[in-house]
TIFI-404273 format. One record per residue: residue number from 1; residue in one letter; x, y, z of N, C-alpha, C in turn. Coordinates in Angstrom, 3 decimals. Each point is the difference from the previous one (the first is absolute). Layout:
ATOM   nr  rest       nxx       nyy       nzz      caxx      cayy      cazz       cxx       cyy       czz
ATOM  NUM     a         X         Y         Z         X         Y         Z         X         Y         Z
...
This chain:
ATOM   nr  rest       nxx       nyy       nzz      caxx      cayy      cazz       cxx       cyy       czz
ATOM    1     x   -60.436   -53.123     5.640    -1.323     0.181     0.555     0.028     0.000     1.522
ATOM    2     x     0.562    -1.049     0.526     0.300     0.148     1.515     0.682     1.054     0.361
ATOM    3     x     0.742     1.123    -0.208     0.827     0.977     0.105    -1.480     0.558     0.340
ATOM    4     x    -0.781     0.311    -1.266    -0.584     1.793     0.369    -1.014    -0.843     0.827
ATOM    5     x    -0.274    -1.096     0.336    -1.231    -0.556     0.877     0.279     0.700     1.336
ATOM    6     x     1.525    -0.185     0.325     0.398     0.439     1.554     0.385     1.197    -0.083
ATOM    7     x    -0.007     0.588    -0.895    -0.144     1.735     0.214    -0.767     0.396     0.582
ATOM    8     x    -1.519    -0.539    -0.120    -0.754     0.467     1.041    -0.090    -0.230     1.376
ATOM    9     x     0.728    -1.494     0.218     0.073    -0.202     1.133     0.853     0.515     1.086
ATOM   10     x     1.346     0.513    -0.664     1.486     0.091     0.946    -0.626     1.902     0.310
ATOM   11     x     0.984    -0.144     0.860    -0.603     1.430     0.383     1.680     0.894     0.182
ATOM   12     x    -0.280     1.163    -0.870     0.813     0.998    -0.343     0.629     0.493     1.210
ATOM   13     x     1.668     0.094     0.054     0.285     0.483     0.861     0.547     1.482    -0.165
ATOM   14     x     0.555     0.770     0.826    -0.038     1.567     0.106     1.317     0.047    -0.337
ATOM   15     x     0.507     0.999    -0.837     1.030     0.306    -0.661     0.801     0.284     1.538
ATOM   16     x     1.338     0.091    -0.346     0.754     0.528     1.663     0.918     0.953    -0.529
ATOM   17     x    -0.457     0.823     0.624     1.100     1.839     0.273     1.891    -0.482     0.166
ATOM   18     x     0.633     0.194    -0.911     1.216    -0.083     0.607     0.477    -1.713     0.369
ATOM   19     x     1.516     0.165     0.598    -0.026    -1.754     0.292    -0.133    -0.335     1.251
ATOM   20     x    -0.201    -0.860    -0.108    -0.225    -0.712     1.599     0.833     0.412     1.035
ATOM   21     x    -0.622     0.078     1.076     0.920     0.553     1.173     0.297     1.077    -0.026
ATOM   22     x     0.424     1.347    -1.106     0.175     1.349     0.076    -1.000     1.032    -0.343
ATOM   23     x     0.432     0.758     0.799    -1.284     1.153     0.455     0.998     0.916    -1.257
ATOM   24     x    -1.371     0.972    -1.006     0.047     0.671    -0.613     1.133     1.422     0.551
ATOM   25     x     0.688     0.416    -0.944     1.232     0.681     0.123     0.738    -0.184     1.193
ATOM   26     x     0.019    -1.450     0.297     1.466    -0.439     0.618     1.118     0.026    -0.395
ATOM   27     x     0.977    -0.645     0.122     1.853    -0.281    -0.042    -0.028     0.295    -1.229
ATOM   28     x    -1.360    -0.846    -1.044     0.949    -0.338    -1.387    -0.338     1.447    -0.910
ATOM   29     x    -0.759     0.422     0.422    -0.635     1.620    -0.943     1.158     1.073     0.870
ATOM   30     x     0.737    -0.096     0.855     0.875     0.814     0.453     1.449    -0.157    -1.104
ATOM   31     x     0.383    -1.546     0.135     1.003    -0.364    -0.869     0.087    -0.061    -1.181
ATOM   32     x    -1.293     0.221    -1.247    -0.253    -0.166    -0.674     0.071     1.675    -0.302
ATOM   33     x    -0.784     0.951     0.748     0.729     1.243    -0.326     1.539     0.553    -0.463
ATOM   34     x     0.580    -0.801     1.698     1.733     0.448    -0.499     0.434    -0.604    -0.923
ATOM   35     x    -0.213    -1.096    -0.135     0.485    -0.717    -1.455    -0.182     0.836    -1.412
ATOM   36     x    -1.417     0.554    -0.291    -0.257     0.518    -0.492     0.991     1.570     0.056
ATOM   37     x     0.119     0.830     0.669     0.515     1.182     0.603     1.327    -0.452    -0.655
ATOM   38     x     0.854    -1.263     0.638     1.175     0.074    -0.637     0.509    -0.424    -1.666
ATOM   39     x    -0.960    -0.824    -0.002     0.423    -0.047    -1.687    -0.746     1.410    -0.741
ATOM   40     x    -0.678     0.887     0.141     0.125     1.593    -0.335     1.220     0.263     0.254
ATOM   41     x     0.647    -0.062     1.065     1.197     1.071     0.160     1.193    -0.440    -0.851
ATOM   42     x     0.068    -1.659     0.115     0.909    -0.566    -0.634    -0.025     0.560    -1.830
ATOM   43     x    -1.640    -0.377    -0.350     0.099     0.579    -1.545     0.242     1.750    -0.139
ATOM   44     x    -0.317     0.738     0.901     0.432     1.248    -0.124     1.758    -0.131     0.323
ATOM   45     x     0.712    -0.644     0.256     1.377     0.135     0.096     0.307    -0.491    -0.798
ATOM   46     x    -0.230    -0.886    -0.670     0.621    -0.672    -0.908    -0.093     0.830    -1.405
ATOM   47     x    -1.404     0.287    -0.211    -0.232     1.558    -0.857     1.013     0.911     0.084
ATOM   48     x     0.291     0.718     0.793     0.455     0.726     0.576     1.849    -0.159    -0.513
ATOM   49     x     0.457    -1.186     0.572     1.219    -0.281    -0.752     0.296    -0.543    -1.552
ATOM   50     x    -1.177    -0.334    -0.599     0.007    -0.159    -1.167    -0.129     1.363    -0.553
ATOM   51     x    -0.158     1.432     0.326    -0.291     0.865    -1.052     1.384     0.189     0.473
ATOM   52     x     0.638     0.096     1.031     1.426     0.698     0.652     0.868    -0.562    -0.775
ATOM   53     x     0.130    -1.512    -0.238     0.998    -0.723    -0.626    -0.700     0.751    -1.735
ATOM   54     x    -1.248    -0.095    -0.520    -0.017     0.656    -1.044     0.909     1.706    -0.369
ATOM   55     x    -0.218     0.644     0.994     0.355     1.272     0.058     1.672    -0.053    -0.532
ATOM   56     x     0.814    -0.638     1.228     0.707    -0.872    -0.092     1.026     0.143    -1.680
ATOM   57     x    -0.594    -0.957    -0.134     0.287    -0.562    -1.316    -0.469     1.004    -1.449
ATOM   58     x    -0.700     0.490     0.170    -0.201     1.101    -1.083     0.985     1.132     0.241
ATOM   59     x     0.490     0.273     1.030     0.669     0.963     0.667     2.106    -0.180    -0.528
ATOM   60     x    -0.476    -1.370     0.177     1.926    -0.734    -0.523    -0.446     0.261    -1.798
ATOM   61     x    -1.259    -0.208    -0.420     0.122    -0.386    -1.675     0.259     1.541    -0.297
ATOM   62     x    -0.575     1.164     0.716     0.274     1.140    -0.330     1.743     0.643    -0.168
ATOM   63     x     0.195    -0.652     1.123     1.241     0.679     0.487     1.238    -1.080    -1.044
ATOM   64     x    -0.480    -0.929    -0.155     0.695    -0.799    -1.348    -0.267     0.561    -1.194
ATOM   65     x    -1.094     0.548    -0.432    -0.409     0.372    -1.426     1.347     1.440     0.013
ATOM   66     x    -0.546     1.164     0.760     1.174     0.940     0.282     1.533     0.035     0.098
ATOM   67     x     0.451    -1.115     0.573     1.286    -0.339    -0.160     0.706    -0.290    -1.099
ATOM   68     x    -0.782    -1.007    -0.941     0.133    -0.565    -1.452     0.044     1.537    -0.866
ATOM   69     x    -1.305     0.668    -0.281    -0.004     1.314    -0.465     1.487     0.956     0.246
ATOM   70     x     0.239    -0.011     1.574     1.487     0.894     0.005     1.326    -0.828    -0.481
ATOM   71     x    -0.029    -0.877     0.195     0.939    -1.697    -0.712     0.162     0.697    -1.829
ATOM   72     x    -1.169     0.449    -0.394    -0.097    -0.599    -1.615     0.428     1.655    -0.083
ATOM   73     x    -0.154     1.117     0.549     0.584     1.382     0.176     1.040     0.313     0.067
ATOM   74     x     0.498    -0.399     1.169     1.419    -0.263     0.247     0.862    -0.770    -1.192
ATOM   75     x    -0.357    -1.273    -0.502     0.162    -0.381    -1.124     0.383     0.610    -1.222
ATOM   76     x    -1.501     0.901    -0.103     0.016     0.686    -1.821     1.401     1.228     0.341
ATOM   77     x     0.106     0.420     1.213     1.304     1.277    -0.071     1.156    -0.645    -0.218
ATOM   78     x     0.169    -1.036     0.788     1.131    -1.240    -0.213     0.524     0.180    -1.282
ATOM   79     x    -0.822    -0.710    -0.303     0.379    -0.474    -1.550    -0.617     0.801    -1.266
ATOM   80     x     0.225     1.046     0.315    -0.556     1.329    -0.945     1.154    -0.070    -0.933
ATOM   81     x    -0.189     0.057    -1.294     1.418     0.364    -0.971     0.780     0.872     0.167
ATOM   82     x    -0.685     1.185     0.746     0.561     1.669    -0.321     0.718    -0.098     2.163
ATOM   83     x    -0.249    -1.041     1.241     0.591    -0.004     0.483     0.962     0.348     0.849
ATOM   84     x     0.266     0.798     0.819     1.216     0.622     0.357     0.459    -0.109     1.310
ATOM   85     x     1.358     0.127     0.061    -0.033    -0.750     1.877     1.268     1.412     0.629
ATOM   86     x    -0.249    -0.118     0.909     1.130     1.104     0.982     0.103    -0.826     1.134
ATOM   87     x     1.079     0.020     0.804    -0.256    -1.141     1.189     1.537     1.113     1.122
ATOM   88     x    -1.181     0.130     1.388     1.077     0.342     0.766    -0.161    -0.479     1.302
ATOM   89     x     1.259     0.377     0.834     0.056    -0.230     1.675    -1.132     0.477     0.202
ATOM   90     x    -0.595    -0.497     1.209    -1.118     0.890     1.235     0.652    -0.115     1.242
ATOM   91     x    -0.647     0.885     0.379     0.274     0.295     1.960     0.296    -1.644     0.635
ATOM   92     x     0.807    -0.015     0.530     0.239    -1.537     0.709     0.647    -1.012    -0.716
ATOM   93     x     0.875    -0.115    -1.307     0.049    -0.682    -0.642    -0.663    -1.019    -0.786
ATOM   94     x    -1.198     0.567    -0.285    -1.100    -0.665    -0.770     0.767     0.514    -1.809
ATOM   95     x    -0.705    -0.648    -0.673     0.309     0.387    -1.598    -1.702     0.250    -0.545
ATOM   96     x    -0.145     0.918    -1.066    -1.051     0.189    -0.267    -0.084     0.043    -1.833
ATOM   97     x    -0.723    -0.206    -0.456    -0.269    -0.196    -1.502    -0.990     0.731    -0.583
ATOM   98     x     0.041     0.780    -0.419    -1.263     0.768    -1.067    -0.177    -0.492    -1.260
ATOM   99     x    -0.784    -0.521    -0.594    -0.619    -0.225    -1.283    -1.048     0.900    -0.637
ATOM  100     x     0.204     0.522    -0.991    -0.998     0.986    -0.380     0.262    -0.501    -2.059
ATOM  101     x    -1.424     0.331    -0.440    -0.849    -0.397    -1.033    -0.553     1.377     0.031
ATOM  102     x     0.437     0.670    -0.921    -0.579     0.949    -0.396    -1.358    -0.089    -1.005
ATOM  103     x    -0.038    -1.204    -0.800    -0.921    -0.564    -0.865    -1.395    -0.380     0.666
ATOM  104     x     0.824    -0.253     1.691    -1.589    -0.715     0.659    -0.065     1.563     0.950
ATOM  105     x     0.659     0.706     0.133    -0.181     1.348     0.994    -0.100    -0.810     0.957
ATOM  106     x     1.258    -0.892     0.641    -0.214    -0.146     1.284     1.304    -0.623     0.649
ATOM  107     x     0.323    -0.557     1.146     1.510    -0.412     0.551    -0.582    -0.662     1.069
ATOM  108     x     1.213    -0.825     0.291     0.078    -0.825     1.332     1.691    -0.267     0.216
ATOM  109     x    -0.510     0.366     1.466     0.790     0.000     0.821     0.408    -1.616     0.618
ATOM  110     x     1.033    -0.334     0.329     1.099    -1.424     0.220     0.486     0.527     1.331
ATOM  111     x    -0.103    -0.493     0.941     0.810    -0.138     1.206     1.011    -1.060     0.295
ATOM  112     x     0.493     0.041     0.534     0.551    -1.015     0.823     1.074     0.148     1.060
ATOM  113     x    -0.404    -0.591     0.962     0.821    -0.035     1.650    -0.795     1.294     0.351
ATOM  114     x    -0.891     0.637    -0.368    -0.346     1.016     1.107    -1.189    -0.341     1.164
ATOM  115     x     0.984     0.896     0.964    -0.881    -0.367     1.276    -1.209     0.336    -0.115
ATOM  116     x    -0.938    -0.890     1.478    -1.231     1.110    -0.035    -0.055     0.307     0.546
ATOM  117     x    -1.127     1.362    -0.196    -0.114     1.460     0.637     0.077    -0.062     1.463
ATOM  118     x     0.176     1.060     0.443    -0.545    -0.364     1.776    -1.635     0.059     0.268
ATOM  119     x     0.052    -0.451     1.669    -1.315    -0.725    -0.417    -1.473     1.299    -0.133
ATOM  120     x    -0.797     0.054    -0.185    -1.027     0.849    -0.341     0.091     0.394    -1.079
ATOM  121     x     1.418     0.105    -0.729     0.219     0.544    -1.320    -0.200    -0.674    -1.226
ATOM  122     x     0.017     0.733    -0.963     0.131    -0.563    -1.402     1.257     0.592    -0.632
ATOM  123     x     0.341    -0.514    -1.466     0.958     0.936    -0.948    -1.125     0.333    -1.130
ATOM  124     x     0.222     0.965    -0.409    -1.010     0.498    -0.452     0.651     0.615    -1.516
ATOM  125     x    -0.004    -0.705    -1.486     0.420     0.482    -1.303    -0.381     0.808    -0.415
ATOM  126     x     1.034     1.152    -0.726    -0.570     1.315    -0.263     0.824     0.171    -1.423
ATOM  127     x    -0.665     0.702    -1.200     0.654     0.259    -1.236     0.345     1.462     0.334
ATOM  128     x     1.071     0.271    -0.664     0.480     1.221    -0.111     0.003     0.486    -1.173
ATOM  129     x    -0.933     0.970     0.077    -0.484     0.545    -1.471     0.523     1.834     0.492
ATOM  130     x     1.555    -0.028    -0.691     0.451     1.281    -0.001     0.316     0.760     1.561
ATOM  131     x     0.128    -0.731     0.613    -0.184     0.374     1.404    -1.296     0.085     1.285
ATOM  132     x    -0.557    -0.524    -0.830    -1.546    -0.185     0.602    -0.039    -1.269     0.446
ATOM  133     x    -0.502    -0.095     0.814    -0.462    -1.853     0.557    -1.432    -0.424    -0.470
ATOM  134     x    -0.377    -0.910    -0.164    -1.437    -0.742    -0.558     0.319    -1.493     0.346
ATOM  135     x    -1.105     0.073     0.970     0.372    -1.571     0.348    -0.247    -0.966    -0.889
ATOM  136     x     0.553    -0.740     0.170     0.010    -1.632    -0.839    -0.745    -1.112     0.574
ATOM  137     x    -0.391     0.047     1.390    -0.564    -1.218     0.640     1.195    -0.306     1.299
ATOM  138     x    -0.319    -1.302     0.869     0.537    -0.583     0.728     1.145    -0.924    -0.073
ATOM  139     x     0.500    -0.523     0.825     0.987    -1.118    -0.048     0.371    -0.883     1.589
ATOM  140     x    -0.096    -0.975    -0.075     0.137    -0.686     1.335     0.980    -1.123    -0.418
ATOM  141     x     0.656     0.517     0.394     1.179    -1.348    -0.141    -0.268    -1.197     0.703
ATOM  142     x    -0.337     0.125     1.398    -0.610    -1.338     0.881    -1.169    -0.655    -0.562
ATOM  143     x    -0.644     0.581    -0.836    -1.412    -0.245    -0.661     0.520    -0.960    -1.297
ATOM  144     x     1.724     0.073    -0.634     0.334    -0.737    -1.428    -0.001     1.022    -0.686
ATOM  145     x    -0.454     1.321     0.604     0.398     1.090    -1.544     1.190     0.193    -0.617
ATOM  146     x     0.636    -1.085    -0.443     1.315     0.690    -0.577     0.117     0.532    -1.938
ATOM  147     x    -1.231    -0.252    -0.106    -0.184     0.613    -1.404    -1.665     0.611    -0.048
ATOM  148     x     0.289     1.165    -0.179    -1.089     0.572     0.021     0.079     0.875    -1.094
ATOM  149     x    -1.643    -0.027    -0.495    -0.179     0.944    -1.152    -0.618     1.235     0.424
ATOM  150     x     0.672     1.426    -0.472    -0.119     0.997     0.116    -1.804     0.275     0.084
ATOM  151     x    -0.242     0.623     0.822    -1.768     0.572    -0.398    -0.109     1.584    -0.509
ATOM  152     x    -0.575    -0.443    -1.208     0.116     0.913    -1.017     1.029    -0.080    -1.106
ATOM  153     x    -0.519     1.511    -0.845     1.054    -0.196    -1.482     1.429     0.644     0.926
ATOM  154     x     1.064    -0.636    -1.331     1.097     0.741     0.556    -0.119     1.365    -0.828
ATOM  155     x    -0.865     0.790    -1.010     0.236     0.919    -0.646     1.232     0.784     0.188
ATOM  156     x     0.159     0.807     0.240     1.501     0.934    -0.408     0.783     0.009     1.551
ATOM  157     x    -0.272    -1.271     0.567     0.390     0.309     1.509     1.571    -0.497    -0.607
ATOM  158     x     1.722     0.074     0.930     0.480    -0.163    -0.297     0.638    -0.276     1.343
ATOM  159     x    -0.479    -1.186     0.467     0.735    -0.157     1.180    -1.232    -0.841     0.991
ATOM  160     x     0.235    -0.345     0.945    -0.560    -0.568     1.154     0.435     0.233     0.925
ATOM  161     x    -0.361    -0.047     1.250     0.646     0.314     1.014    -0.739    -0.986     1.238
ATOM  162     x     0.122    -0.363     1.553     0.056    -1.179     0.663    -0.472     0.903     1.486
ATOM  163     x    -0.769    -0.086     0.664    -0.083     0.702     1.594    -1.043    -0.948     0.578
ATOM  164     x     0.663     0.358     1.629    -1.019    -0.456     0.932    -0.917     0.183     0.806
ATOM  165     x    -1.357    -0.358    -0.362    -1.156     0.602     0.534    -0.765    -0.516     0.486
ATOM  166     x    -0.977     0.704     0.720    -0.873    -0.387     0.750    -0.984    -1.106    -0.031
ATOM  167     x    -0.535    -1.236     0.152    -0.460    -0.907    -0.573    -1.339     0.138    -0.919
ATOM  168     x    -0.115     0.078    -1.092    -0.749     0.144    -0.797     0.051     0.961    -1.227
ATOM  169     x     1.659     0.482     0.115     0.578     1.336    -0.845    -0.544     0.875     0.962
ATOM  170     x     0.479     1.430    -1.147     0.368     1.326     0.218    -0.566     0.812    -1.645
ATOM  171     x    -0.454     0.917     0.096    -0.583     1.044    -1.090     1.298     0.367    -0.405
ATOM  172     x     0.951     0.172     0.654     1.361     0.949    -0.140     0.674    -1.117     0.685
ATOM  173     x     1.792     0.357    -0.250     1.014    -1.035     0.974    -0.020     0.887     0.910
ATOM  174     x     0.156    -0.793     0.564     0.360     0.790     2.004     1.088    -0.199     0.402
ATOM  175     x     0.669    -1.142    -0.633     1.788    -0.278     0.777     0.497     0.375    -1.085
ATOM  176     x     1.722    -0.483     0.073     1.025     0.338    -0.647    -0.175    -1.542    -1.127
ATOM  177     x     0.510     0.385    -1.178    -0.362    -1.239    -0.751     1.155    -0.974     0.659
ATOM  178     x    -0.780    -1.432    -0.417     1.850    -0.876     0.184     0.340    -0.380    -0.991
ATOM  179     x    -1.186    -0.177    -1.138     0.684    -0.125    -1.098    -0.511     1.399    -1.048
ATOM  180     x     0.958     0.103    -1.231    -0.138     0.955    -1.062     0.550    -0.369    -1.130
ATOM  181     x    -0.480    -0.317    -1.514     0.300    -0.425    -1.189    -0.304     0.638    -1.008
ATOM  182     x     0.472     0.001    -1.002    -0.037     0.599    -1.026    -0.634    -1.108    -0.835
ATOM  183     x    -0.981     0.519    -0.681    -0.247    -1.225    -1.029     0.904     0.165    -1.616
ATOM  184     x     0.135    -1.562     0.115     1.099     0.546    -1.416    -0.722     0.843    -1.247
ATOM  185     x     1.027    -0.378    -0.846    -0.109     1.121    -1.055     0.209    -0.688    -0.788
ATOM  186     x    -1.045     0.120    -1.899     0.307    -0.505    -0.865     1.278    -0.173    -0.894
């Protein structure tokens, strides 16, 4: 009861603007901006490296999924029943291995000790179907290519052949081969 008695008596004071002593958009509405300003930039970077490290990482699961796939390829010619191997010198004293599966229509090629290309270049695999060239795909030895599976069927090709080209292949060979094989025979 004494409470609301002196309600009427005390007398209301005036709300106050801001805190004591500072004048409206002083120091602290300046600092309170950049603060503001930088934790934006900070969450836009941090964004920013979270999709990169995402990118990232989807980018390795790809390039892992693909590897496994040529792994289990390379594989099925391997160990094909029907099988067949020819194995000769290359240019430089390298040794080279052909495997061909006529069952899977396809071959891979075995290196070993060969150099790599010079620089800008590639070696570039080619089937020899009757005297004709048809490329097969790439090979980088500095890259770990020392077994590579042919691209494409081997259909009635009877041979492979090895040149060095321009980085990214060639439609046609342009050099002299360094290597040339016969694929065996049943």
């Amino acid at each position: 009861d004494r409470v609301l008695r002196e309600i009427t008596t005390v007398r209301q004071e005036t709300p106050s603007h801001g805190r004591p002593g500072r004048a409206a958009g002083g120091r602290t509405g300046r600092w309170s901006a950049y603060a503001l300003a930088a934790c934006l930039a900070a969450a836009a970077a941090f964004g920013g490296v979270a999709v990169w490290q995402n990118q990232v990482a989807e980018n390795a699961r790809q390039e892992a999924d693909r590897a496994q796939r040529q792994n289990e390829q390379l594989a099925q010619v391997l160990s094909a029943p029907d099988a067949r191997t020819s194995s000769g010198e290359l240019t430089g004293g390298a040794r080279g291995t052909v495997v061909v599966s006529q069952q899977q229509n396809r071959a891979v090629f075995l290196a070993s000790g060969m150099a790599p290309p010079p620089s800008g270049k590639v070696y570039q695999i080619w089937f020899n179907d009757e005297g004709t060239m048809r490329s097969a795909g790439l090979m980088d030895p500095k890259a770990g290519d020392d077994a590579v599976l042919l691209d494409g069927p081997v259909d009635r090709a009877t041979g492979m052949g090895i040149t060095v080209e321009p980085a990214g292949g060639s439609a046609e060979p342009t050099s002299d081969p360094v290597a040339l094989m016969d694929f065996p025979t049943v």
